[in-house]
C-alpha positions as CSV (number, residue, x, y, z in Angstrom):
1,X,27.5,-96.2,165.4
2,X,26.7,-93.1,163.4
3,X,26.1,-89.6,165.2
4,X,23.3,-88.6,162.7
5,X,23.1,-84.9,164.0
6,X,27.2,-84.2,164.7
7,X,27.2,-81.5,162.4
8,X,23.6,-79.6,163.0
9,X,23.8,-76.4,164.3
10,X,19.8,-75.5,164.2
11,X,16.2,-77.4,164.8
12,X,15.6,-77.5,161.3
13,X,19.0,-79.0,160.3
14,X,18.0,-82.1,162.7
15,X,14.6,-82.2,161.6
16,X,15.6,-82.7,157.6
17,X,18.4,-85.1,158.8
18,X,16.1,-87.0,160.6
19,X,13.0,-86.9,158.0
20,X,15.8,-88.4,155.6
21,X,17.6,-90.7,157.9
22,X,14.0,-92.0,158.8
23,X,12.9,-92.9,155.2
24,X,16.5,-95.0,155.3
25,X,16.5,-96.9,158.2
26,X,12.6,-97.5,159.1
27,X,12.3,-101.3,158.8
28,X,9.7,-101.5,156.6
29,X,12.0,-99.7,154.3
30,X,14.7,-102.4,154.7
31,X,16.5,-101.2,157.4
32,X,17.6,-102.2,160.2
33,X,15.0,-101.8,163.6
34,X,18.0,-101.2,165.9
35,X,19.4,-98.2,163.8
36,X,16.2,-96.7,163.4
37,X,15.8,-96.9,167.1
38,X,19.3,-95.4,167.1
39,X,18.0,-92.4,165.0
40,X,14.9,-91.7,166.9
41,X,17.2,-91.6,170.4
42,X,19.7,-89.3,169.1
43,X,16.6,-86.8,167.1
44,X,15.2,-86.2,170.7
45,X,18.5,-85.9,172.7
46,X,19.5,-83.2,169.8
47,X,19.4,-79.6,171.0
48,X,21.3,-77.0,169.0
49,X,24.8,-76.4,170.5
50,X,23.8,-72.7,170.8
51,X,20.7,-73.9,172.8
52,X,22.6,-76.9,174.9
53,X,23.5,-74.6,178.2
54,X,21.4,-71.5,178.0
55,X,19.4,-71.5,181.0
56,X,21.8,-73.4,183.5
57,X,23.4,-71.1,185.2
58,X,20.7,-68.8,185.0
59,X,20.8,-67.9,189.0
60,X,23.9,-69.0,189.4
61,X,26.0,-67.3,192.9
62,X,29.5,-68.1,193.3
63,X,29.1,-66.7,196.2
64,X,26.5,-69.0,197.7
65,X,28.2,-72.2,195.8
66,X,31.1,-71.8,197.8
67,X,28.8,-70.8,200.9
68,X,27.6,-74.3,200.5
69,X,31.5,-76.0,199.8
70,X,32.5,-74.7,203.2
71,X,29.6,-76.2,205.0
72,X,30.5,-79.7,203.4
73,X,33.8,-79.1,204.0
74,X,33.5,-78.7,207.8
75,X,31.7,-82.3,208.3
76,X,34.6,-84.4,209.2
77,X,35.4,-87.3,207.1
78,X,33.4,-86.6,203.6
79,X,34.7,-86.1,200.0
80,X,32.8,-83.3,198.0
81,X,33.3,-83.8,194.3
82,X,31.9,-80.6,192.1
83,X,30.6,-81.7,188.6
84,X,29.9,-79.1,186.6
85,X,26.8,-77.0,188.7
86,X,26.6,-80.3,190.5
87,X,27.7,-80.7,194.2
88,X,28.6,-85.0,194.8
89,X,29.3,-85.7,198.3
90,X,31.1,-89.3,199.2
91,X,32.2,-91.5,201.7
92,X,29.2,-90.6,204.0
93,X,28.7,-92.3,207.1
94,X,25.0,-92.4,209.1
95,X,26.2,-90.2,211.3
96,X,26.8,-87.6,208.8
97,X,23.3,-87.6,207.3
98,X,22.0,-85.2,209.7
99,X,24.3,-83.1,209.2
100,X,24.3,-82.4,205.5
101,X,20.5,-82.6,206.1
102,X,20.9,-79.4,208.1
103,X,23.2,-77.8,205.2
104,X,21.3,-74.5,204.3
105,X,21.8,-74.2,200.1
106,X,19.6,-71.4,199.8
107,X,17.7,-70.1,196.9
108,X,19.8,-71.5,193.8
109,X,19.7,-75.0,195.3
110,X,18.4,-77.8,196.5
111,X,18.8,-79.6,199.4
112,X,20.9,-82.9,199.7
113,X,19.7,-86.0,198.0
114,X,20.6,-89.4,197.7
115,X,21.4,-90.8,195.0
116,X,20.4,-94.9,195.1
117,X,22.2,-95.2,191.5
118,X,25.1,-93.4,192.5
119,X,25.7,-94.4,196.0
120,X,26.1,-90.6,196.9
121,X,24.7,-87.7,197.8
122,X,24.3,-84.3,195.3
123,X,23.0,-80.8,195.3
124,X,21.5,-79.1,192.1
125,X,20.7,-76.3,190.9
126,X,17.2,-75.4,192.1
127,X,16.3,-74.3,188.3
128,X,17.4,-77.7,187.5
129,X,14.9,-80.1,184.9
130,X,15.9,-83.5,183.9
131,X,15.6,-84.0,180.1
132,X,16.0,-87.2,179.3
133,X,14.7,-90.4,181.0
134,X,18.7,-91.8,180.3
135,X,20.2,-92.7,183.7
136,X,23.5,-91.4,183.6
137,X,26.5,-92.8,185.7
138,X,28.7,-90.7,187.3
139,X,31.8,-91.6,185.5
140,X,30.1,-89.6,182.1
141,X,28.8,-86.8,184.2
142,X,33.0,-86.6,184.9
143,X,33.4,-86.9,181.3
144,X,31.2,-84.7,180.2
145,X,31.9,-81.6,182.8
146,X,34.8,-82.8,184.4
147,X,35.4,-82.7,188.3
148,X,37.0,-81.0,190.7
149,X,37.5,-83.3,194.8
150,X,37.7,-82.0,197.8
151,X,38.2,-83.1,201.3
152,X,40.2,-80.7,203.2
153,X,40.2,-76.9,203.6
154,X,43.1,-77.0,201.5
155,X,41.5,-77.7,198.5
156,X,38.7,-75.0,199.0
157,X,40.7,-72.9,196.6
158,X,41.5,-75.3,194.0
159,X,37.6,-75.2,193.0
């Protein structure tokens, strides 16, 4: 599979790509439907590498994110995995729900969610806005932003 926009840099680089991609691959063209679909996925996923992250740490507080990862930490029995901005929290058990419910994130974050896809529970960023309708597992947000687990107050430093 080709990545079309690898080497783009700006909006306009994508934008003649795809206006000559498109004139390739549309099917009435003689191309092929799925490669054209291929194209079209990849044009709107495109942001400029310069543009990717801009905003997302925006409000960031390393103070409060770790405010947060020694209130998860105290909740006996859970694994807290931090992805990226992201905060995963694992091996919940019922009894633990109200507690992370009651875990004060403050302004830069949400409250804990659960995550049906994932099996797990997260907190985002509060300036946080999906982009893409894609459902990503959580093996490629690893990939993409790596990971860093936790269970003990002897990892708290490790983050």
């Amino acid at each position: 599979m080709n990545n079309y926009f690898e080497n783009c840099e700006t909006l306009d680089e994508a934008k003649k790509i795809y206006r000559k991609f498109a004139m390739e691959l549309h099917p009435d063209k003689g191309g092929k439907h799925e490669d054209f679909v291929e194209l079209g996925r990849q044009f709107e996923s495109f942001r400029p590498k310069s543009e990717k992250f801009q905003n997302e740490f925006s409000k960031f507080s390393s103070a409060e994110f770790m405010a947060i990862i020694n209130q998860l930490l105290n909740i006996q029995g859970i694994e807290v995995e931090v992805c990226g901005s992201w905060i995963w929290i694992h091996n919940t058990q019922k009894e633990q729900k109200d507690q992370l419910k009651a875990t004060v994130c403050g302004e830069t974050y949400n409250s804990p969610r659960w995550s049906r896809s994932k099996s797990a529970w997260y907190i985002s960023p509060s300036d946080y806005k999906k982009r893409s309708r894609n459902n990503v597992s959580l093996d490629k947000i690893r990939e993409m932003y790596g990971s860093q687990t936790m269970n003990g107050k002897s990892n708290l430093m490790a983050v």
